[in-house]
ZAMARGU-4260 file (C-alpha; in steps of 0.2 Angstrom, whole numbers, plus 5000, padded with zeros to 4 digits):
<rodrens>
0) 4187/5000/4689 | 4182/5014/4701 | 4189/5031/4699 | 4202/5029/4710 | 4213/5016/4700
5) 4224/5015/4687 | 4214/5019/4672 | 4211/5038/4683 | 4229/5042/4684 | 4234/5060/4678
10) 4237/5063/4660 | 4255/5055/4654 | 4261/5076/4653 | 4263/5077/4670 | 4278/5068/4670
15) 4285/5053/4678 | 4283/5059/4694 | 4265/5053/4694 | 4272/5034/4691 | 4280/5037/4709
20) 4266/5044/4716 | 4257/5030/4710 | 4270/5017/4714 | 4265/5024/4735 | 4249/5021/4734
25) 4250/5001/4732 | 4246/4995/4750 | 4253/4979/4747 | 4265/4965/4738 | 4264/4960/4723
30) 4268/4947/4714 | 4281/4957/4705 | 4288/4959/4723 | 4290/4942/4725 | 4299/4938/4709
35) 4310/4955/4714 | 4311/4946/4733 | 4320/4930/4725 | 4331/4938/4714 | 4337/4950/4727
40) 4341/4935/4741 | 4351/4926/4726 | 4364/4943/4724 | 4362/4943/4743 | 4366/4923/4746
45) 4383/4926/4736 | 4387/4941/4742 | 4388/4936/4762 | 4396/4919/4755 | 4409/4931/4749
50) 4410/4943/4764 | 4412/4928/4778 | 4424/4918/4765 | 4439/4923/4774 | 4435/4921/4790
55) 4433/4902/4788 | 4447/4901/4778 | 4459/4909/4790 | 4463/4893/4801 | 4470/4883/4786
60) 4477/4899/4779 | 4487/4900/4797 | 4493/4883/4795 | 4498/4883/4775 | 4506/4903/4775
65) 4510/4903/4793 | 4499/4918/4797 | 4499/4929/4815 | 4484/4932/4821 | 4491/4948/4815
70) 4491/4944/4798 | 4473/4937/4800 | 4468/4955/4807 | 4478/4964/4794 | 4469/4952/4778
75) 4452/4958/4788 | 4454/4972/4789 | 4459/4975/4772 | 4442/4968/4767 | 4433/4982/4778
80) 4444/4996/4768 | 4437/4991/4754 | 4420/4991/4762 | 4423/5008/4768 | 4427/5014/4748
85) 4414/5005/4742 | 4400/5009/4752 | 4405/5029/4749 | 4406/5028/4730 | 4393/5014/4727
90) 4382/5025/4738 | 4388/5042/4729 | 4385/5033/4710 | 4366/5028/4716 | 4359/5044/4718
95) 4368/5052/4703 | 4366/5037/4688 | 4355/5025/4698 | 4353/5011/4707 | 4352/4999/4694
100) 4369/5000/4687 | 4378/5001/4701 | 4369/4987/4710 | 4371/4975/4695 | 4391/4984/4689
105) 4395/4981/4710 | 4389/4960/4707 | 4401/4959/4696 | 4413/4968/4703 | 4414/4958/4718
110) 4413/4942/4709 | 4428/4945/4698 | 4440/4948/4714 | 4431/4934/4722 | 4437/4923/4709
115) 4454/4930/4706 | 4455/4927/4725 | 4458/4909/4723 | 4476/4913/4714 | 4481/4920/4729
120) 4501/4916/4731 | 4505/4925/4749 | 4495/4938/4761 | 4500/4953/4753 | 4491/4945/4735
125) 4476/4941/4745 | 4474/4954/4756 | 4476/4965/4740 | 4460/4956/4732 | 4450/4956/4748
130) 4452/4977/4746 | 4443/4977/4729 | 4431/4962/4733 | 4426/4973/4748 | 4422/4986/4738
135) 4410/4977/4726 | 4401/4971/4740 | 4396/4986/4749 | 4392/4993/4733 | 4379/4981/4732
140) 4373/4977/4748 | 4369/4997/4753 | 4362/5000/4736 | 4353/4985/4736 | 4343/4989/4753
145) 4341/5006/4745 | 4330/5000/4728 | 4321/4989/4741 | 4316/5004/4751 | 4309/5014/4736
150) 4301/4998/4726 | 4291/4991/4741 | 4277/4996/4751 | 4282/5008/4767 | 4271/4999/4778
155) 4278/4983/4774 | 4297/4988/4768 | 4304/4983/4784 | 4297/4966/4784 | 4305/4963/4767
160) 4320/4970/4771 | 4322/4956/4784 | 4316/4942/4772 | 4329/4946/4760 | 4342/4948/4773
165) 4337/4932/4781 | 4337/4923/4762 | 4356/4931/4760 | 4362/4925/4778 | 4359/4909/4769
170) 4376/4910/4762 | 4384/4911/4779 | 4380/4893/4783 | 4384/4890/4765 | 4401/4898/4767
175) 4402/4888/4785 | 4396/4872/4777 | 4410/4872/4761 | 4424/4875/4770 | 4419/4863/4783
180) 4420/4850/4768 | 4434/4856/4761 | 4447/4863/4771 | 4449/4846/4778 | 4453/4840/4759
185) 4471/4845/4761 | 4483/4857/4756 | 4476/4873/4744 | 4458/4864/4747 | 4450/4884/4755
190) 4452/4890/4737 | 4435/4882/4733 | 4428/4894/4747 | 4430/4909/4735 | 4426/4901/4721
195) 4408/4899/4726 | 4407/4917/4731 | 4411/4922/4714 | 4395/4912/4708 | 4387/4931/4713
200) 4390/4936/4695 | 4376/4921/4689 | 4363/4932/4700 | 4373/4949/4689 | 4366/4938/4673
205) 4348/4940/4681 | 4347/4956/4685 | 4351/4963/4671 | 4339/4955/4660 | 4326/4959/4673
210) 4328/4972/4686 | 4321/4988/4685 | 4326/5006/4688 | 4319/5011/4704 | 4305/5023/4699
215) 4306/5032/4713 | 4323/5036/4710 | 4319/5040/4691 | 4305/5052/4699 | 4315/5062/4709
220) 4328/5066/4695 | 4313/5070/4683 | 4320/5058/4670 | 4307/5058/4654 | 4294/5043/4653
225) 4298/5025/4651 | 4283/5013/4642 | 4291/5000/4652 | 4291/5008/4668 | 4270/5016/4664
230) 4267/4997/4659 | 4276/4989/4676 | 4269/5002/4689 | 4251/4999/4678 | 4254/4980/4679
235) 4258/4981/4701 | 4244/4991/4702 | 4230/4977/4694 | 4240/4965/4706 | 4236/4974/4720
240) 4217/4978/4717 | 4215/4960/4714 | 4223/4957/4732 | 4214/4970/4740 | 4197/4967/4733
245) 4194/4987/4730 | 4203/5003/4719 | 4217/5013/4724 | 4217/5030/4734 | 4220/5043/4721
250) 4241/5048/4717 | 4247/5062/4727 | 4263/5068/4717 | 4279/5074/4723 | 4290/5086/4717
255) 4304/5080/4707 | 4321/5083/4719 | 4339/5089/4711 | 4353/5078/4717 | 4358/5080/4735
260) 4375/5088/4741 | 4386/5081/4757 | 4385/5096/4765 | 4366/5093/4766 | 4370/5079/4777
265) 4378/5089/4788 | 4368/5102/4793 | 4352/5103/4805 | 4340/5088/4809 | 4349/5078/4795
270) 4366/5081/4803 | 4361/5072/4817 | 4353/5058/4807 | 4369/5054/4799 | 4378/5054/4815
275) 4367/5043/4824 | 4365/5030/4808 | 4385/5032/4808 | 4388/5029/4825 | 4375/5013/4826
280) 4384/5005/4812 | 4403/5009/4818 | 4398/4999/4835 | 4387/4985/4824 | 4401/4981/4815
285) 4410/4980/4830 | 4403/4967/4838 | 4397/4960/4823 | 4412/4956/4814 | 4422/4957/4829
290) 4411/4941/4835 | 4408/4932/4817 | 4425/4936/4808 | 4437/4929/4824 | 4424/4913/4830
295) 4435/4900/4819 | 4454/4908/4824 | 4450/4911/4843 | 4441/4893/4844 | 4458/4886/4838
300) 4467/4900/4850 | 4457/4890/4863 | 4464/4873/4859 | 4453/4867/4850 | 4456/4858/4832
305) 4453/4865/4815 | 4441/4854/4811 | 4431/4856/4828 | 4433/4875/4825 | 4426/4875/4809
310) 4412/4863/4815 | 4408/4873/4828 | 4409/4891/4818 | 4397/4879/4807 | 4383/4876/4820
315) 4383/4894/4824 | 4381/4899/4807 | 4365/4891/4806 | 4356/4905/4815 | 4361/4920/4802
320) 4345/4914/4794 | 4330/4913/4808 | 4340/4928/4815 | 4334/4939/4800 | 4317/4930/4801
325) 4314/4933/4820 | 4313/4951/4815 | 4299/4949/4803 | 4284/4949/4816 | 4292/4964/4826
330) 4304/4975/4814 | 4286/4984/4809 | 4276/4983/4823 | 4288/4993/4837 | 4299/5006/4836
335) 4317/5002/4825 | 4327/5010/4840 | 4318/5001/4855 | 4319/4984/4846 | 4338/4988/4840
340) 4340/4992/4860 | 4332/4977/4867 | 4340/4966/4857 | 4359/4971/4859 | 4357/4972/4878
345) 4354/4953/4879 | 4368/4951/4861 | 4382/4958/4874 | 4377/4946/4889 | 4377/4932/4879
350) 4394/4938/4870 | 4402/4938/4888 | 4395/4920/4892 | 4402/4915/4876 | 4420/4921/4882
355) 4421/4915/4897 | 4412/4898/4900 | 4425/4888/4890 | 4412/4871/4887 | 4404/4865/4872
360) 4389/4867/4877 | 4389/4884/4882 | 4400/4888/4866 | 4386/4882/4855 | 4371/4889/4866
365) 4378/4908/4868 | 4384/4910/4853 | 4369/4902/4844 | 4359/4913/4853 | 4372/4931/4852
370) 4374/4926/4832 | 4354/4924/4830 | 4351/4942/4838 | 4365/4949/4830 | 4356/4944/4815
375) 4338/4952/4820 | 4347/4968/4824 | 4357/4968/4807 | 4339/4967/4799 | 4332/4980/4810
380) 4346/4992/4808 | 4348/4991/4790 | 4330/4996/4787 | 4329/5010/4800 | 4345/5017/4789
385) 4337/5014/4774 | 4323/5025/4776 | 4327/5038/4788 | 4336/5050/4773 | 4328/5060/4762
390) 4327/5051/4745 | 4337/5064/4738 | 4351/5062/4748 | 4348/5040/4752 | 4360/5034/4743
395) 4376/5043/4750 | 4368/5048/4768 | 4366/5028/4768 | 4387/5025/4758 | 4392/5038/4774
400) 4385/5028/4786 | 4389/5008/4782 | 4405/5015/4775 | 4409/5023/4793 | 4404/5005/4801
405) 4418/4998/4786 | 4432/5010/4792 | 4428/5007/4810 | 4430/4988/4806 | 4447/4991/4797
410) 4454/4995/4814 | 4442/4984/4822 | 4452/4971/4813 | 4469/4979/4821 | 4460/4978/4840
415) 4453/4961/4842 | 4472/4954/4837 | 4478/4966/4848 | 4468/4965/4864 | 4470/4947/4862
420) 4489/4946/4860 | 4491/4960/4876 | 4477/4953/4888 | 4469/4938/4882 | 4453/4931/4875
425) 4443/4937/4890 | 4445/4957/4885 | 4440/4951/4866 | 4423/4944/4871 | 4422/4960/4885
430) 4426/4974/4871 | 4414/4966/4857 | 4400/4966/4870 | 4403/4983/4875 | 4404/4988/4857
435) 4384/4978/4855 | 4378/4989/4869 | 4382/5004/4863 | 4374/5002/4850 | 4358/4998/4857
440) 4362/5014/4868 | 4364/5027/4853 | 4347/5021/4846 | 4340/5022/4861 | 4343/5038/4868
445) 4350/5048/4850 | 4337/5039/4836 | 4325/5047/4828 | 4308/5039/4821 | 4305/5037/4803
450) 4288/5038/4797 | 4285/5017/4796 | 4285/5016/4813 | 4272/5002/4823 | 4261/5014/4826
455) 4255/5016/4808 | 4249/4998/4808 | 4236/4991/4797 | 4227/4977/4793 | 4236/4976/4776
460) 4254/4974/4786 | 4245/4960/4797 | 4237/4951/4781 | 4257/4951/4773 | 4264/4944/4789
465) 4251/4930/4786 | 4256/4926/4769 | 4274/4924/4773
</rodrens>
């Protein structure tokens, strides 16, 4: 092995800021990655089965409790404050004690009120569950794109990033899919819908017989050595020469980093980082969930049946996954904010079709097409947010941001049913398309460009797009 590799790396009394040091020099992914990539998508699978849960439950939920479109705003809502909580705390807990436990703690978290969901009596019961199972799974999600930031590659985190949300968007469909099967059962039948988000505590089992601590995170605390951790970053590292065909560039070490205060966030150049990742989520989730969380109730606002709601919701469902995967080939090669603009321009055309050509065919088409892009965006957005703090202050500059989009969707919740019961279906559609191109527009014209951008290509990044 030349001098370079492994067997060179500075003497164990350095500290375990050299396994971080170590952990950015390895160009590529590893097998290790992979095995991390499937458990990952199985916490992220369970956990967007849980978040779109209610929204294909609402129609029967209208029928069986007599629900507004009120009370469907209020129950979503209630899942956003949550969201809102847990994304502050979750994000809060993972730069002081880790991202492990909270990841692995949130899993089960969320699991538990998903499964205690399915008692529900009445709204207020439901609603109150849909507050706490909220908050276990923003917890999870925010922390979770965090580890994958500091345990993969920068030149190809981005990319990853999108796989393992386009492996998670497999629980939309799923979600779609269940209740298609079995709200039609009959009375009490969209109980099931909850129960199979809970099954996100089997992937809790997983992880925590074998996830890691993000060494980087350890790094920057200037925790004491781990054998473990020496042996994994020692194990990634022969994984990698072997790939490449040739030793590792020599460790360059950082300083270890104290924990970061809020008030960091909200000063200088970082202050305006946080406003413009704040900002882009408050209008992603917006449109988003303005679009994904309504599709089943407005459809049968529009005279169409249950069952040809929820078959319709169903078919649009199906793009979450190639959504996530169509920003694989780009998400590394081009600037995050030009991509994040591009593609929310034609998301807000293709929401206003969807609102105001009332034909099958144009239901299925634009909103196949608006719920795909939606999805690349999502991708793109979460990495750029991901990486754009400081790893000191990640965690909570990422729980400020995702938890501002969660408190925006509280009242988002409160707006679509009122826009809808004051001037219609048409204003809906309008408002959610607005809300896509301004967030395009304050990436465009307010974002900054982190260090991963498509400039830094390499012919390492086009070797992994191959592989996958």
């Amino acid at each position: 092995m030349g001098p370079a590799g492994p067997s060179a790396v500075p003497a164990a009394g350095t500290g375990i800021v050299d396994l971080a040091a170590r952990l950015d020099r390895i160009p590529v992914v590893t097998p290790t990655h992979r095995r991390w990539v499937g458990l990952l998508g199985l916490l992220f699978v369970f956990d967007l089965v849980d978040l779109n849960s209610f929204a294909y439950a609402a129609p029967a939920l209208r029928s069986e409790w007599g629900l507004s479109i009120g009370g469907v705003g209020a129950i979503t809502s209630a899942g956003f404050v949550g969201m809102f909580l847990g994304a502050i705390v979750g994000g809060r807990l993972s730069d002081r004690v880790g991202r492990r436990p909270v990841l692995i703690g949130a899993a089960f978290f969320y699991s538990l009120f998903s499964l205690l969901s399915v008692f529900s009596t009445g709204p207020w019961m439901l609603g109150a569950l849909r507050v706490l199972t909220g908050f276990g799974l923003q917890a999870m999600t925010g922390v979770l794109l965090v580890w994958v930031s500091e345990m993969f590659p920068r030149s190809l985190r981005g990319r990853y990033q999108a796989l393992l949300l386009a492996i998670g968007l497999a629980g939309v469909p799923i979600a779609a899919w269940v209740a298609r099967l079995v709200v039609p059962m009959g009375h009490g039948a969209w109980r099931w819908i909850f129960v199979v988000g809970a099954l996100g505590a089997v992937g809790g089992v997983i992880a925590l017989r074998t996830l890691p601590e993000s060494v980087r995170w350890r790094a920057g605390h200037g925790r004491t050595g781990d054998p473990r951790e020496e042996e994994l970053v020692a194990i990634m590292e022969r994984q990698a020469e072997a790939r490449t065909g040739e030793p590792l560039p020599a460790p360059v070490a950082d300083r270890p980093i104290v924990p970061g205060r809020l008030t960091e966030l909200l000063r200088g150049a970082t202050l305006r980082k946080t406003v413009v990742a704040s900002l882009a989520c408050v209008f992603l989730i917006l449109s988003f969930y303005g679009f994904s969380s309504w599709v089943p109730t407005l459809l049968v606002e529009r005279g169409y049946t249950t069952a040809q709601s929820l078959t319709y919701s169903s078919i649009l469902a199906i793009a979450a996954v190639p959504g996530a995967l169509l920003a694989m080939p780009i998400i590394d090669r081009f600037e995050r904010k030009t991509v994040i603009l591009g593609i929310e321009v034609v998301v807000a055309v293709l929401l206003l079709l969807f609102g105001l050509i009332d034909h099958p065919a144009a239901i299925i088409g634009c909103g196949f097409g608006a719920a795909l892009l939606m999805q690349t965006g999502v991708a793109t957005l979460y990495t750029y947010i991901a990486e754009v703090f400081p790893l000191h202050l990640r965690g909570l500059g990422s729980g400020i941001a995702n938890g501002s989009g969660r408190l925006a969707g509280v009242l988002g919740g409160f707006g679509v049913a009122a826009l809808y019961s004051g001037m219609g279906l048409t204003a809906v559609y309008a408002y959610i398309a607005i809300a896509a191109l301004l967030m395009g527009l304050v990436m465009a014209l307010l974002g900054t460009a982190p260090r991963t951008a498509g400039s830094r290509r390499s012919s390492a990044v086009d070797q992994e797009l191959s592989d996958v």
